[in-house]
C-alpha angles and dihedrals in degrees: 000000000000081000094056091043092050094048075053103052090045090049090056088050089052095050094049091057098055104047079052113044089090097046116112105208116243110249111251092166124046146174110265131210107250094244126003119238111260109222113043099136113143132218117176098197075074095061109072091213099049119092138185118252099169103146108061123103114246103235098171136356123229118209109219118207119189126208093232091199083059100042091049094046094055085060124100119231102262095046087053103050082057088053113086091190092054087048097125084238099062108080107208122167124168112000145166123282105176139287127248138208109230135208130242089236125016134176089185144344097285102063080067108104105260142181093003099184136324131274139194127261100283106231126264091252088064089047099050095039087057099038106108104058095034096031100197140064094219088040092053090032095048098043085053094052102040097031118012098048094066090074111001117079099208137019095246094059081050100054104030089057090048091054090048093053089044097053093043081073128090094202120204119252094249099177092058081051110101104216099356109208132183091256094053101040089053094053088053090054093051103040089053090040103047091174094058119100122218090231090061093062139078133181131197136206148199118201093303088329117115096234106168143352115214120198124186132224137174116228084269085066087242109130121262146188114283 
C-alpha cells in the first residue's frame, strides 16, 4: 500500500515536470526605470490617426501580447534608447500590450469600440505595481484610455483583469525555440495550455519574426473563438 502511494506520488512529480519544463515563468520582478517621466497622459484628439468608437457594445475582449525583441527592433536608435524596456539590460520577452474590447461584428478595426472617454494620468504606484508585465507609463496609460475605458469602470478592475488573464498562461519559452514559426509557436502554447482552444489563438508574424500573440476571451474571461 505505502509502496503503491509513493509510485504515485512520484508519478504525479514526474508528470508536473514535464507539462513545465517549456514554460517561461511570467515575470513577476523586473528591472525599473530610476524615476518615472512625469508627464505621460494621453489624448487621442492630439494623434492624427487615432479616432473615438464609444458606442459599440463590447461583445469579447481580446488579450494582446507583444514579442518585445520585434517591437524594439523595429525601432530606430533614437526611439530605443527612450524605451526602457528595449535598454540592452532589461531582459522582456513576451508582454502585454493591451487588451481590447471587441465587437460582435466587425469589417475592419475601426468598427471596435475605441477611446471611450478620458481619464486622468494613473499614479506612479499603479504604474510601478503593473510594470513588469506592461513595461512602460504611456503604454499602460495609453491602452486604459484607448482600450480599457470602453468596458471597464476603473482602472483597477482593468489591470487587474489583464494580470489575471496574464498569469492564468504557461507561456512557451520562445527564446530557447530555434526558428521559432507560427505553427510552432501556437502548438507550444497549446501543448503547455490544454484548456485553450485553437480557435482562441492567434499568432502574428513579421517576416520569420514572432510580433504579437493575440488570445481571446468572452466577457466571462473563458476563452473563446477569435
Amino acid at each position: 500500500m505505502e509502496s503503491n502511494l509513493i509510485a504515485v506520488v512520484c508519478l504525479l512529480a514526474f508528470m508536473a515536470i514535464c507539462c513545465t519544463v517549456d514554460a517561461a515563468p511570467v515575470n513577476s520582478s523586473c528591472p525599473l526605470p530610476p524615476k518615472l517621466g512625469s508627464t505621460y497622459d494621453y489624448d487621442w484628439k492630439s494623434k492624427p490617426h487615432e479616432w473615438s468608437n464609444p458606442n459599440v457594445k463590447t461583445a469579447s475582449l481580446q488579450l494582446a501580447l507583444s514579442w518585445s525583441p520585434t517591437y524594439c527592433a523595429s525601432l530606430s536608435k533614437g526611439e530605443r534608447d527612450q524605451q526602457f524596456q528595449c535598454k540592452p539590460s532589461n531582459d522582456f520577452g513576451l508582454i502585454v500590450h493591451g487588451l481590447w474590447p471587441q465587437a460582435s461584428r466587425a469589417s475592419s478595426v475601426k468598427d471596435h469600440p475605441r477611446n471611450c472617454r478620458n481619464e486622468k494620468q494613473l499614479n506612479a504606484t499603479m504604474i510601478k505595481r503593473f510594470f513588469c508585465m506592461m513595461p512602460g507609463e504611456y503604454l499602460q496609460q495609453s491602452e486604459w484610455e484607448k482600450h480599457g475605458t470602453c468596458y471597464f469602470a476603473t482602472a483597477t478592475d482593468y489591470f487587474t483583469t489583464v494580470e489575471k488573464l496574464y498569469k492564468s498562461l504557461n507561456i512557451p519559452d520562445i527564446r530557447a525555440m530555434k526558428n521559432p514559426t507560427a505553427t510552432t509557436i501556437k502548438d507550444s502554447f497549446l501543448k503547455l495550455n490544454p484548456k485553450l482552444p485553437s480557435s482562441s489563438i492567434k499568432v502574428i508574424m513579421e517576416s520569420s519574426r514572432l510580433k504579437e500573440i493575440d488570445i481571446c476571451y468572452g466577457l466571462n474571461l473563458q476563452f473563446a473563438n477569435c
